[in-house]
N, C-alpha and C positions, 0 to 999 in steps of 0.2 A: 716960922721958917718954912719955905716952900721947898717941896721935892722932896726926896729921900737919900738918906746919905748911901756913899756908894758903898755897892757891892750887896743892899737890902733888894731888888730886884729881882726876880730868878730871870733865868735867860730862857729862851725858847724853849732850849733843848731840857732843861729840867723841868719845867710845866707837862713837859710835853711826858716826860720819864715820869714823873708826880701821874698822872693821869693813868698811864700804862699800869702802872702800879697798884694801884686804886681798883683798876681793875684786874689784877691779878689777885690781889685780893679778894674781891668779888667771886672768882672764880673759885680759889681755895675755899670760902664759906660755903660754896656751893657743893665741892665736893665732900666736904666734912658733913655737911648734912647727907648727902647719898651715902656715906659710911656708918655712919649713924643709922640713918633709918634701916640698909640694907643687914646691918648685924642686928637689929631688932630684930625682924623681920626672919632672917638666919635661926635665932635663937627659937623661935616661932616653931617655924619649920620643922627644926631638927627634935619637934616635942609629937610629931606626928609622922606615923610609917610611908602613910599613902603621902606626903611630901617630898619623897628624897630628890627626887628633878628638880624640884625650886629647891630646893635646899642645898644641891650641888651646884646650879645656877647662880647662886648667893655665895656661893663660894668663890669660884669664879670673879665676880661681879669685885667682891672687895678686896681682892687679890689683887686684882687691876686698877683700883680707882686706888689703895695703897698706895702701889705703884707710881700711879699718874700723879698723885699729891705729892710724895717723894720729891720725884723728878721735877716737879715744876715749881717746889718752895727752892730745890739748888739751884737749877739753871738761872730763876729771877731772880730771889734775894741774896745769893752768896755766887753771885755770877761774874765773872774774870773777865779780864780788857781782851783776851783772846776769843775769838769764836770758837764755839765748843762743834764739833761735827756728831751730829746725832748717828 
Protein backbone atom coordinates (compact mmCIF):
# COMPACT_ATOMS: atom_id res chain seq x y z
CA UNK A 1 0.00 0.00 0.00
CA UNK A 2 1.47 3.41 -1.09
CA UNK A 3 1.20 6.63 0.97
CA UNK A 4 -0.22 7.09 4.21
CA UNK A 5 -3.48 7.07 5.44
CA UNK A 6 -5.03 10.35 6.06
CA UNK A 7 -4.64 12.47 8.76
CA UNK A 8 -0.89 10.29 9.73
CA UNK A 9 1.07 13.53 8.16
CA UNK A 10 1.71 16.56 10.51
CA UNK A 11 0.91 19.76 8.81
CA UNK A 12 3.46 22.54 8.63
CA UNK A 13 2.21 24.26 11.40
CA UNK A 14 2.78 21.28 13.90
CA UNK A 15 6.52 20.45 12.74
CA UNK A 16 6.95 23.70 12.82
CA UNK A 17 5.27 23.92 16.95
CA UNK A 18 7.18 20.11 17.47
CA UNK A 19 10.54 22.05 16.66
CA UNK A 20 9.74 25.18 18.88
CA UNK A 21 9.15 22.96 21.35
CA UNK A 22 12.04 20.84 21.40
CA UNK A 23 13.66 23.70 21.74
CA UNK A 24 11.98 24.99 24.56
CA UNK A 25 12.92 22.30 25.92
CA UNK A 26 16.43 22.70 25.31
CA UNK A 27 16.22 25.74 26.97
CA UNK A 28 14.40 24.42 30.29
CA UNK A 29 17.54 21.83 30.61
CA UNK A 30 19.49 24.54 30.45
CA UNK A 31 18.18 26.49 32.86
CA UNK A 32 17.71 23.68 35.47
CA UNK A 33 21.23 22.98 35.12
CA UNK A 34 22.17 26.86 36.07
CA UNK A 35 19.85 26.19 39.23
CA UNK A 36 21.52 23.31 39.98
CA UNK A 37 24.90 24.23 39.77
CA UNK A 38 24.12 27.93 41.18
CA UNK A 39 22.57 26.43 44.61
CA UNK A 40 25.64 24.18 44.80
CA UNK A 41 27.75 26.71 44.44
CA UNK A 42 25.31 29.00 47.08
CA UNK A 43 25.69 26.26 49.49
CA UNK A 44 29.54 26.62 48.91
CA UNK A 45 29.44 30.09 49.54
CA UNK A 46 27.30 30.50 52.49
CA UNK A 47 30.02 27.92 54.23
CA UNK A 48 32.64 30.86 54.01
CA UNK A 49 32.47 34.68 55.79
CA UNK A 50 34.81 36.31 53.16
CA UNK A 51 31.98 35.10 50.54
CA UNK A 52 28.84 36.92 51.24
CA UNK A 53 28.92 38.99 47.76
CA UNK A 54 28.76 35.77 45.78
CA UNK A 55 26.72 34.36 48.04
CA UNK A 56 24.11 37.16 47.84
CA UNK A 57 24.73 37.21 44.06
CA UNK A 58 23.75 33.54 44.11
CA UNK A 59 20.82 34.53 45.70
CA UNK A 60 19.78 36.67 43.36
CA UNK A 61 20.77 34.60 40.40
CA UNK A 62 18.31 31.65 41.44
CA UNK A 63 15.65 33.75 42.38
CA UNK A 64 15.48 34.83 38.82
CA UNK A 65 16.37 31.85 36.89
CA UNK A 66 13.29 30.35 39.27
CA UNK A 67 11.37 32.68 38.05
CA UNK A 68 12.41 32.64 34.26
CA UNK A 69 11.74 28.55 34.48
CA UNK A 70 8.39 29.29 36.05
CA UNK A 71 7.34 31.60 33.56
CA UNK A 72 8.48 29.93 30.61
CA UNK A 73 7.20 25.94 31.48
CA UNK A 74 3.26 28.29 31.70
CA UNK A 75 3.53 30.44 28.97
CA UNK A 76 4.74 27.26 26.43
CA UNK A 77 3.51 24.18 27.81
CA UNK A 78 0.12 25.01 29.44
CA UNK A 79 -0.33 28.09 26.99
CA UNK A 80 -3.96 29.43 25.98
CA UNK A 81 -5.49 30.21 22.33
CA UNK A 82 -5.39 33.95 23.69
CA UNK A 83 -2.13 36.01 23.64
CA UNK A 84 -1.12 36.51 26.98
CA UNK A 85 0.35 40.37 27.28
CA UNK A 86 3.50 40.20 29.22
Amino acid sequence: MAGNPAGSQRTTSEAAHEQVMNGVSDVLLNIEHALSRARKIRTEAAKHDEEINAKLALDEAITALDKTRKRLMQNAYYRQEALRLL
